[in-house]
N, C-alpha and C positions, 0 to 999 in steps of 0.2 A: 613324599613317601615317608611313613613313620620309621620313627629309628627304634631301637631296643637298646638300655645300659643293662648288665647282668652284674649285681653285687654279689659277691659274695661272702658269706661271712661266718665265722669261727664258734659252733654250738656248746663246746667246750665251755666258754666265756658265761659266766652270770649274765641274764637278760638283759638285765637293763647295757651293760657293757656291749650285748651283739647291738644293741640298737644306735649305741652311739658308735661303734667301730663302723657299723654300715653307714652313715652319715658321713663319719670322718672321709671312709673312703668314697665315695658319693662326692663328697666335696674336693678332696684333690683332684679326682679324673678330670671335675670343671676345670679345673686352672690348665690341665693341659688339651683337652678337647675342645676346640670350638665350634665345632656344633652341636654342643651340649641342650639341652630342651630352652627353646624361645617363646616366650609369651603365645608367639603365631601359631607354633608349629611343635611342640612338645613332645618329650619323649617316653616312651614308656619305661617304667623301670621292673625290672625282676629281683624280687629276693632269694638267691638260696642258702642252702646252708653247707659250711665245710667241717666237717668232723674235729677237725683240729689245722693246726697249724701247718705241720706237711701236706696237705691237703689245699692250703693256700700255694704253697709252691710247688707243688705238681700241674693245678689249675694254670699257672701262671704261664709253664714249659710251655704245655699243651697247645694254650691260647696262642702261646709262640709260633710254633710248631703252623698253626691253620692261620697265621696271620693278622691276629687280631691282636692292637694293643691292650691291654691294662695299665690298672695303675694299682699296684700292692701297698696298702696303708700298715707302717711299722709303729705302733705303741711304745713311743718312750717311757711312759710309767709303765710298762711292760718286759722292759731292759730291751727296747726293739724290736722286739716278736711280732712275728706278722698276723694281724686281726679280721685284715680283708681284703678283700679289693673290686676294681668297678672295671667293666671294660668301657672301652671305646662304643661311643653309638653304632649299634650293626645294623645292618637291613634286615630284611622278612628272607633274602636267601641264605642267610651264614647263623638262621635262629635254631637250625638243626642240629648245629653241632652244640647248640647247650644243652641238647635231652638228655645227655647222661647224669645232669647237675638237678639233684630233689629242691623242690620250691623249699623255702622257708616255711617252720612251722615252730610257733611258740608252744614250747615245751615249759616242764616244770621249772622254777627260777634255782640255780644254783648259787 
């Protein structure tokens, strides 16, 4: 069964910055998920975007709330600000509760 990661991540941020916040967090959730995508069996990832920083920890309650872990990625040259985050691998039935969340879209570079 395919799984789905949902990143998401801080539009506030100069581009190239959301690119590598989505990565950073992308790459934590691996250390604590393990069934993160396998050569066999791979997993899909979704990009969205969060307006800003409250916006990562609202997402995060939320995800709470429906039982889905994450993993919030905090930017130390940032003074710890949170930049993103990745959830847990979901299935195709818990993919509904991420419609409220806009896909990623590169906008102008600030």
């Amino acid at each position: 069964m395919r799984k789905y990661n949902y990143v998401l991540v801080r539009k506030d941020l100069p581009l190239a910055q959301q690119l590598v916040q989505a990565a950073h967090a992308t790459y934590e959730a691996g250390a604590h998920y393990e069934s993160f995508p396998s050569l066999s069996n791979h997993n899909y990832l979704i990009l969205c975007e969060a307006p800003d920083e409250a916006f990562i920890w609202k997402a995060e309650h939320w995800l709470k709330r429906y039982g889905v872990a994450c993993t919030v990625f905090r930017e130390p040259d940032r003074d710890n600000e949170a930049t993103a985050l990745c959830t847990e691998p979901v299935s195709r039935n818990k993919r509904r509760i991420f419609s409220r969340w806009k896909l990623w879209e590169k906008g102008g570079d600030k």
